[in-house]
C-alpha positions in Angstrom: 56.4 33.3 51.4 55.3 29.6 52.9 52.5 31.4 54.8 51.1 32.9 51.3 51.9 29.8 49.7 49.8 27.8 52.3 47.5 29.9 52.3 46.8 30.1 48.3 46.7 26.2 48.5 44.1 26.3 51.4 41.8 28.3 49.2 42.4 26.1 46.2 41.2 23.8 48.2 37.8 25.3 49.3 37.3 25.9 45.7 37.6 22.4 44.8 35.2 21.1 47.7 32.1 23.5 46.2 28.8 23.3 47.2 28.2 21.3 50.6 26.1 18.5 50.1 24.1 19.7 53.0 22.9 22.5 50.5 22.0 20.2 47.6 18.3 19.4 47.1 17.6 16.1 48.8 16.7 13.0 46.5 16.4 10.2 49.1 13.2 8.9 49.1 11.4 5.4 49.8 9.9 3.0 47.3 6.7 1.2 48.6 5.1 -2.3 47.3 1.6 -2.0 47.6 1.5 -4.5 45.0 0.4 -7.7 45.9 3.6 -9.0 44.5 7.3 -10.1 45.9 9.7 -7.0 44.4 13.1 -9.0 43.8 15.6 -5.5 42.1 15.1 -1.9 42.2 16.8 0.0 39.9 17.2 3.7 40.2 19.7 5.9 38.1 19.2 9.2 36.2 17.2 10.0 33.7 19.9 11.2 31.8 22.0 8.0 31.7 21.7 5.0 29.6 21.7 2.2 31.8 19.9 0.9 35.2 23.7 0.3 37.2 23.9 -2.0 40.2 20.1 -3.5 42.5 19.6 -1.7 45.2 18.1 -4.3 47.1 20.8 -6.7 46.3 20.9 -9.8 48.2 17.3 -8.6 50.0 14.0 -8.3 48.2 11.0 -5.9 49.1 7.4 -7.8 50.1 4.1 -6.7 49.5 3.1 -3.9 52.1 6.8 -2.7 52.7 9.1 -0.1 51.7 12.7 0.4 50.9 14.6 3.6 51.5 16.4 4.9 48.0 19.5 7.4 49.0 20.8 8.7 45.8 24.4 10.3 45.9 23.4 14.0 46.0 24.8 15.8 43.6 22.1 18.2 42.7 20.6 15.3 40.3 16.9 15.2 41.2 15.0 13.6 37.7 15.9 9.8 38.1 14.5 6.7 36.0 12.9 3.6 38.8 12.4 0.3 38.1 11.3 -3.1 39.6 12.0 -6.4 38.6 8.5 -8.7 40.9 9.8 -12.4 41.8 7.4 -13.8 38.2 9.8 -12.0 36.6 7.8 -8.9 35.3 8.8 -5.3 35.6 7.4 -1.8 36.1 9.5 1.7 35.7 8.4 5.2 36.7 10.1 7.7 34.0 11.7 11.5 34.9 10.5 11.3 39.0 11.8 14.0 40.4 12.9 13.2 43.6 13.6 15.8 45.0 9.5 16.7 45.4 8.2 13.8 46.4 9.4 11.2 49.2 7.6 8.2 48.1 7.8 6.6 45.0 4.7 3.7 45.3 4.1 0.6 43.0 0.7 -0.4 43.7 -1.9 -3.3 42.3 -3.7 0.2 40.5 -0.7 0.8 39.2 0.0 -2.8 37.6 -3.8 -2.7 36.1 -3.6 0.4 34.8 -1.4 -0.4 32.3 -3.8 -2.5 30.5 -6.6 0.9 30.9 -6.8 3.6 29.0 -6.3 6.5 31.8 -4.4 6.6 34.6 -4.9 7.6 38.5 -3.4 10.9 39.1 -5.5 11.4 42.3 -2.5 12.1 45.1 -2.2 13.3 48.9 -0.2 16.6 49.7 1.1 16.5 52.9 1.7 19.6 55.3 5.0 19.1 56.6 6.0 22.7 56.8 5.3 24.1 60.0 2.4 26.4 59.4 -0.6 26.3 58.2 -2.0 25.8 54.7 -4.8 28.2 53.8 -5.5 27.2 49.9 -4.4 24.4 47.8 -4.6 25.2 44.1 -4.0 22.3 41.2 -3.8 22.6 37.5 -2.8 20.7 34.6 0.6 22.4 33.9 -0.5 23.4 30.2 -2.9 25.9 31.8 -2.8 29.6 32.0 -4.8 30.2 35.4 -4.9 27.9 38.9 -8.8 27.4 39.0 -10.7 27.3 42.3 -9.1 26.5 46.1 -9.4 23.2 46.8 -9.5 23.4 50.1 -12.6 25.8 49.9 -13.6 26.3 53.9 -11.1 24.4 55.3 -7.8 24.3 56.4 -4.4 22.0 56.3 -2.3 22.2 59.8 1.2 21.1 60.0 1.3 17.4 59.7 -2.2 16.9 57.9 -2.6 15.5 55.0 -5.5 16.6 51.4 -6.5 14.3 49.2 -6.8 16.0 45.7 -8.7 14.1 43.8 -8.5 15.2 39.7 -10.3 13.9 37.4 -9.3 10.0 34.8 -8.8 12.3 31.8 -5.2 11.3 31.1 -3.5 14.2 32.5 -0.8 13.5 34.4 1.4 16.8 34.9 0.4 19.2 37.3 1.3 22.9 38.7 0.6 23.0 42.3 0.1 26.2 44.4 -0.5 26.4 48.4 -1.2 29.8 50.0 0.2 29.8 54.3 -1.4 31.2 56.8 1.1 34.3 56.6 0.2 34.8 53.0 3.2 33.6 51.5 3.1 31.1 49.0 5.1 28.3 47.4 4.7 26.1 44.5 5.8 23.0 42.6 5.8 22.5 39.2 5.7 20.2 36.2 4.8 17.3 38.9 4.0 13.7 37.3 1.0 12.9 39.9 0.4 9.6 38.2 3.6 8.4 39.2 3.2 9.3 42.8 0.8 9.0 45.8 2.6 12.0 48.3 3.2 15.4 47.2 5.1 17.1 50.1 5.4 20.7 51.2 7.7 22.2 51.6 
């Protein structure tokens, strides 16, 4: 009867602990200053809560041309809200990144102009980091039906390359993206916010 009882608490237990964090999608990621400009706070929470919580950077700040390494608790939450308070006191915020597909998260002096222009960048490298190679790279605004062409056209993206994919200032921002491996499988990410990134990472 104490075995069985043991036992029946054990697997209680297991319940309780659930997924392994090891199996949760990865949020961590690193916000760059590319700038110009002293970045005092980052704040980082998700986009379903109401408030910024706690600096990151607390007592530290973030200078032009460096990067800071954001490890969210993972939890499966991968759509967070960022913002940066610069040292004159001004702020910018990236809204609904997800995380989870990108690994860097960039304020840049483009960035800081473009708020004042009427179309945004949403020109962005994707980066080969999975170990074969990419045969075709397809991009397309995420309210279209069909891919379009191959942007790689004749050539090729080994493992640990990276494309530029350069779309056009028509303020379009969300993207479907499609690459095709060298085996013929395929992968894609979707609903991507290119303006708000300058990596897009396979896989």
């Amino acid at each position: 009867m104490v075995r069985r009882a043991f036992l029946g608490v054990l697997a209680a237990l297991c319940m309780a602990v659930g997924i392994p964090a090891s199996a949760q999608p990865n949020p961590d990621f690193w916000v760059t200053n590319t700038s110009g400009r002293q970045i005092n706070e980052i704040y980082v929470s998700p986009s379903t809560d109401s408030n910024w919580g706690q600096d990151w950077l607390r007592e530290h700040v973030l200078p032009s041309g460096q990067r800071f390494a954001i490890r969210p608790r993972r939890d499966g939450t991968c759509v967070f809200d960022i913002r940066v308070v610069f040292a004159d006191g001004s702020s910018e915020e990236r809204r609904r990144v997800n995380v989870c597909t990108v690994n860097e998260v960039a304020f840049t002096t483009a960035g800081s102009v473009a708020r004042g222009q009427s179309q945004a960048n949403a020109d962005f490298r994707l980066v080969n980091r999975s170990g074969r190679t990419i045969q075709q790279i397809f991009v397309s605004p995420s309210s279209d039906q069909n891919w379009g062409a191959d942007r790689l056209g004749q050539n090729v993206l080994p493992p640990g390359r990276a494309f530029t994919v350069t779309l056009p200032r028509d303020g379009t921002c969300v993207y479907d993206i499609r690459v095709v491996y060298d085996n013929n499988t395929a992968a894609e990410k979707r609903r991507i916010n290119t303006c708000q990134i300058q990596d897009v990472i396979f896989p």
